[in-house]
ZADREN-493931 format. One line per 3 residues: for each residue y, x, z of N, C-alpha, C. Coordinates in nm, 3 decimals. Layout:
BEGIN
Y:X:Z:Y:X:Z:Y:X:Z | ...
END
This chain:
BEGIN
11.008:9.084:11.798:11.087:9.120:11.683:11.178:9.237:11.720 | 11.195:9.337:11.649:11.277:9.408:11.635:11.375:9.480:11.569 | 11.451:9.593:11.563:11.520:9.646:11.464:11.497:9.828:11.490
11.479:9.856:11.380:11.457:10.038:11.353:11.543:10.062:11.265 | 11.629:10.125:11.229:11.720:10.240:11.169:11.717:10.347:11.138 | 11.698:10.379:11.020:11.686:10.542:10.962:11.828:10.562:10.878
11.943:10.636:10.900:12.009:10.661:10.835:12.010:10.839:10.760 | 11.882:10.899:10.751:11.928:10.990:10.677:11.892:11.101:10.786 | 11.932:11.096:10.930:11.915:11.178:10.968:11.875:11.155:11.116
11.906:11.024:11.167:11.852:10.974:11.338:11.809:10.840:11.289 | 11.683:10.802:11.355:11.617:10.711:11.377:11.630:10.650:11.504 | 11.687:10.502:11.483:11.694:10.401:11.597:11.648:10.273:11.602
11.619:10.238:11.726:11.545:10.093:11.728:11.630:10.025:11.869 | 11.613:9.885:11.834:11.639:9.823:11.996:11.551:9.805:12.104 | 11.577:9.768:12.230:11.467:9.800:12.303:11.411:9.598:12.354
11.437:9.511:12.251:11.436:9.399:12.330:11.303:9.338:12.255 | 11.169:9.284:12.400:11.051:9.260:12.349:11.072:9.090:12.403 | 10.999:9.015:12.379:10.944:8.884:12.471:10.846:8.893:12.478
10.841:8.858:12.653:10.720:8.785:12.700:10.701:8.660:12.742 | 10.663:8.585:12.730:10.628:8.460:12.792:10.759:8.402:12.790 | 10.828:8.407:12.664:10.960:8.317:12.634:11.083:8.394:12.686
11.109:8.497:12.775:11.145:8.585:12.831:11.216:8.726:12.792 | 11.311:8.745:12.770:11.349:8.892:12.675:11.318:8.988:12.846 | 11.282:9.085:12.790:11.208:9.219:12.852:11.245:9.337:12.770
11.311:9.425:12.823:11.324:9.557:12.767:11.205:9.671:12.746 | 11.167:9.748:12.617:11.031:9.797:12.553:11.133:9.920:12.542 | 11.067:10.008:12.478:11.059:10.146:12.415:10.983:10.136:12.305
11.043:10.128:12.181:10.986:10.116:12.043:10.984:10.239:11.966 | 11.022:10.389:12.028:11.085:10.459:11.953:10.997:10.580:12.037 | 10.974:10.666:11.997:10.912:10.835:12.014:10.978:10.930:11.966
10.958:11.073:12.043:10.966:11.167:11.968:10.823:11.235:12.005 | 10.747:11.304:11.928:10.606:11.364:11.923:10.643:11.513:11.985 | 10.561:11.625:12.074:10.599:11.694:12.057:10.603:11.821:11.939
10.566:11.759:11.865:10.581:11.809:11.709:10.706:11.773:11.619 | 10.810:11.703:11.719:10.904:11.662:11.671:10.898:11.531:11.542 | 10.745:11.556:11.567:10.818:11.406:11.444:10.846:11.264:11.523
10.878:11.183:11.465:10.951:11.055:11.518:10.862:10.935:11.489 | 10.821:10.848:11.592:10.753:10.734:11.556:10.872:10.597:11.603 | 10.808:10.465:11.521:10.879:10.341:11.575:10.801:10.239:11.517
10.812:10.090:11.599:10.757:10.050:11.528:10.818:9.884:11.540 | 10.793:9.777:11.493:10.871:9.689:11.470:10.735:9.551:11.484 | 10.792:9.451:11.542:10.660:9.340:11.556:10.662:9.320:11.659
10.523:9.236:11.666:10.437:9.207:11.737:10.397:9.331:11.858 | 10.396:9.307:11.963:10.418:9.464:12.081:10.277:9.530:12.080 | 10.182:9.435:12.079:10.052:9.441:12.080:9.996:9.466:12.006
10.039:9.481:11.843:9.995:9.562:11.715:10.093:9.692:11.676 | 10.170:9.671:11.762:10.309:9.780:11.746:10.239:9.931:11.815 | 10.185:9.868:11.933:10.125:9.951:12.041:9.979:10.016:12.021
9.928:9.922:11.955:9.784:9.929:11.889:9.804:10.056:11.756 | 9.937:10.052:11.638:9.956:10.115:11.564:9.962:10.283:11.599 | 10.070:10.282:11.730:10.136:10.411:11.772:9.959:10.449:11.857
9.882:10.422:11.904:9.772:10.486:11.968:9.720:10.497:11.884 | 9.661:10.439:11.733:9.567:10.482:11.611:9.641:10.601:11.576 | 9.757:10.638:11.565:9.871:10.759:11.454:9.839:10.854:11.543
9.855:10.861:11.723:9.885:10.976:11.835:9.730:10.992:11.843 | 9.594:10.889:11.764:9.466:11.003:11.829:9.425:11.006:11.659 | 9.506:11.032:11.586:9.435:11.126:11.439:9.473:11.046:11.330
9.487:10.898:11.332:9.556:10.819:11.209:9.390:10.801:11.108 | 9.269:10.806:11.220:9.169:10.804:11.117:9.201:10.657:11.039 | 9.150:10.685:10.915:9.187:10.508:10.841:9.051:10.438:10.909
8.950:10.488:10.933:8.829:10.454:10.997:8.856:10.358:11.113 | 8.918:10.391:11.197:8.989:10.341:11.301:9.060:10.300:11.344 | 9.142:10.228:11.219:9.236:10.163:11.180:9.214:10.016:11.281
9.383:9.961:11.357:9.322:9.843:11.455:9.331:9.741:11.374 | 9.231:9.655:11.379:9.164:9.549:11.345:9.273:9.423:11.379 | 9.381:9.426:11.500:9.520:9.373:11.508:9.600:9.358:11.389
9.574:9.475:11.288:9.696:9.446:11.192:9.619:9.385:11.060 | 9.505:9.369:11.036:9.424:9.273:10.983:9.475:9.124:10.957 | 9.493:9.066:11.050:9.570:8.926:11.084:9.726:8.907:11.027
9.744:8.743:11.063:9.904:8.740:11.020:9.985:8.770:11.071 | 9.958:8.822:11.238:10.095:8.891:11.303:10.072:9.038:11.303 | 10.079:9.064:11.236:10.092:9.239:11.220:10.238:9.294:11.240
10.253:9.476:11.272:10.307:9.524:11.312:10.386:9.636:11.208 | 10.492:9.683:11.199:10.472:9.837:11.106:10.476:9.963:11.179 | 10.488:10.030:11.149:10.494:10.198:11.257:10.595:10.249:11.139
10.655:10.309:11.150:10.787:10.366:11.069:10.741:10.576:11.162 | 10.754:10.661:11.036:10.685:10.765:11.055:10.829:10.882:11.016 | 10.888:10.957:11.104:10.965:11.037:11.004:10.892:11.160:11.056
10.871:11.255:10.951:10.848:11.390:11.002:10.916:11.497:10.867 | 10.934:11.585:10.925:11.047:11.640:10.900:11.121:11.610:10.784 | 11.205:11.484:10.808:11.269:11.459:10.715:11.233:11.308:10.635
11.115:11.327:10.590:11.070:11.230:10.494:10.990:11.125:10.590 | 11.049:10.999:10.577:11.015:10.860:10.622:10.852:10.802:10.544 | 10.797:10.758:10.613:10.734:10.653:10.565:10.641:10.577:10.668
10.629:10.436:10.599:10.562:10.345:10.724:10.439:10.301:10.667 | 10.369:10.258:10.780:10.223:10.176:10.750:10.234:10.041:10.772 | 10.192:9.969:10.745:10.235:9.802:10.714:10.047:9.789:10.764
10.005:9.695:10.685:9.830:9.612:10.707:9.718:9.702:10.642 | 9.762:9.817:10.624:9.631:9.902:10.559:9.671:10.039:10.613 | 9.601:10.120:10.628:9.628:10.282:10.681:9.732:10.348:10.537
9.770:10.312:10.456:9.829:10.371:10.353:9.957:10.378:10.378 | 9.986:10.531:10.360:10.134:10.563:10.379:10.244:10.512:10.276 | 10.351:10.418:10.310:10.433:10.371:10.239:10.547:10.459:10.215
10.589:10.546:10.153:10.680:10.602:10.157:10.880:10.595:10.162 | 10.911:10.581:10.156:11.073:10.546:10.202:11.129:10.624:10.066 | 11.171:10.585:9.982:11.276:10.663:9.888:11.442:10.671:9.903
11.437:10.578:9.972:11.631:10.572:9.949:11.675:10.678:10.064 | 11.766:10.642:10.070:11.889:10.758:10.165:11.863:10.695:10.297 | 11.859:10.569:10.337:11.832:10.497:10.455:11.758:10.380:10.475
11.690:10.326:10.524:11.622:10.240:10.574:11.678:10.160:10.678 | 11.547:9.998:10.703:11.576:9.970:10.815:11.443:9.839:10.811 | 11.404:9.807:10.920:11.328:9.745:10.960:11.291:9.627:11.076
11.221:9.526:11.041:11.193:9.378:11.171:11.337:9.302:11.103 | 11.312:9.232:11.252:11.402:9.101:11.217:11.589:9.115:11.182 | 11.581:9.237:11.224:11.775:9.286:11.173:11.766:9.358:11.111
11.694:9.400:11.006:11.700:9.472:10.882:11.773:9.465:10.768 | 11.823:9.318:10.776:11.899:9.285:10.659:12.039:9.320:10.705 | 12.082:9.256:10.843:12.216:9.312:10.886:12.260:9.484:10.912
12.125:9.531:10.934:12.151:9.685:10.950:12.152:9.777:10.813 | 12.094:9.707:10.761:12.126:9.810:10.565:12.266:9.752:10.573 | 12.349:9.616:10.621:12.438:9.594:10.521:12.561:9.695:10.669
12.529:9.736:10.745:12.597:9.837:10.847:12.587:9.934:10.811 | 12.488:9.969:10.728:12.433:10.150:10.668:12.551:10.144:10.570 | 12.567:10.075:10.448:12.634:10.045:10.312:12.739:10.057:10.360
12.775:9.990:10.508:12.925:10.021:10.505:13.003:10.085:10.583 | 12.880:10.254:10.568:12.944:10.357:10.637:12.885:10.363:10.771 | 12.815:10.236:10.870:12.748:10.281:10.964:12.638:10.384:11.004
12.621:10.448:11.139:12.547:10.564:11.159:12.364:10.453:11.231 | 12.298:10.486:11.251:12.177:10.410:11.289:12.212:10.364:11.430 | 12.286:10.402:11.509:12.275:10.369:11.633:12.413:10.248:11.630
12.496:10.248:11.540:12.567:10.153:11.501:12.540:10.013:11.429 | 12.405:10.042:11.387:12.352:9.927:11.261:12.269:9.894:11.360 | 12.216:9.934:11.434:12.162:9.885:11.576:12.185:9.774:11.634
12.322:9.803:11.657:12.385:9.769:11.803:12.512:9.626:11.711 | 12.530:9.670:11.588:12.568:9.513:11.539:12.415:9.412:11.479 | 12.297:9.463:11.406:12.195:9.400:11.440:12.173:9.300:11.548
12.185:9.375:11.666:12.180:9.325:11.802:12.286:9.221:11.844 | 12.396:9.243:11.809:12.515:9.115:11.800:12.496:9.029:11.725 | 12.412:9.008:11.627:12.393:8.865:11.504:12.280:8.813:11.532
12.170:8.936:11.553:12.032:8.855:11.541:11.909:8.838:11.665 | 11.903:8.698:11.707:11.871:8.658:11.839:11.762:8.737:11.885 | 11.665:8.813:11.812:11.528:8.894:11.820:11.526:9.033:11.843
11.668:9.088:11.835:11.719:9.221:11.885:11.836:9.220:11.945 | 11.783:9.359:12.055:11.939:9.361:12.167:11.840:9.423:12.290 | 11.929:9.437:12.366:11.875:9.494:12.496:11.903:9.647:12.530
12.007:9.697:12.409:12.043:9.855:12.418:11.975:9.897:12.312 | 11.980:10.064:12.297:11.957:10.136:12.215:11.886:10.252:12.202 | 11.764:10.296:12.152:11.699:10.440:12.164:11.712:10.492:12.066
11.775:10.644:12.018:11.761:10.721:11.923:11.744:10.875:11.921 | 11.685:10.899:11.816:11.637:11.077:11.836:11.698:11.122:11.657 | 11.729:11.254:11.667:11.798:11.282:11.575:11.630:11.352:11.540
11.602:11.333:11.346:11.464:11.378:11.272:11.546:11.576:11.328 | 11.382:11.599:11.324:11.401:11.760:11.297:11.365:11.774:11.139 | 11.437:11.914:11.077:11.421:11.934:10.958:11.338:12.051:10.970
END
């Protein structure tokens, strides 16, 4: 489980995965060298499965067969500027609001966005409430 943060202008996630009952620190978060920004939230193993389908072409053809099932993953996409994620089908979901947020502290991190928090802040109280995130913080500011 995790937490991702888009406030508008930096995208953040926490870095805390389990293994084998075990919290373990991950890297959920990219920058491309095209500058766009990947993340992704879940299951590590459809999370991971997502970010290698997007980095060799995003064919829908080749879409992993991981996110098929009930533990699926999302990939959260910013490029320049404009957000959007893939959920259980190759179809781009697009993001309309001013900020986002995503996984298991999503609900506590919109209500950190609303009240004036920056992404690396809605993070890091995420991470203080909710037992499935924590372990620190990765963020990259979107290029425009």
């Amino acid at each position: 489980m995790s937490v991702v943060v888009w406030d508008g202008k930096t995208l953040a996630a926490d870095r805390q995965a389990t293994l084998n009952n075990t919290k373990c620190q991950t890297r959920k978060i990219t920058r491309l060298p095209s500058g766009d920004l990947l993340a992704w939230v879940g299951n590590s193993e459809s999370g991971l499965a997502l970010l290698k389908w997007y980095l060799s072409g995003a064919d829908p053809e080749t879409w992993p067969e991981v996110q098929k099932g009930d533990d699926w993953s999302r990939l959260i996409v910013v490029h320049k500027g404009k957000v959007w994620e893939y959920e259980q089908t190759p179809v781009k979901i697009p993001l309309h609001q001013k900020f986002g947020a995503w996984g298991s502290g999503s609900d506590l991190a919109i209500g950190a966005l609303a009240m004036g928090a920056d992404a690396v802040q809605a993070v890091k109280i995420a991470s203080k409430f909710n037992i499935y995130c924590g372990l620190g913080v990765d963020h990259y500011e979107a290029d425009r």
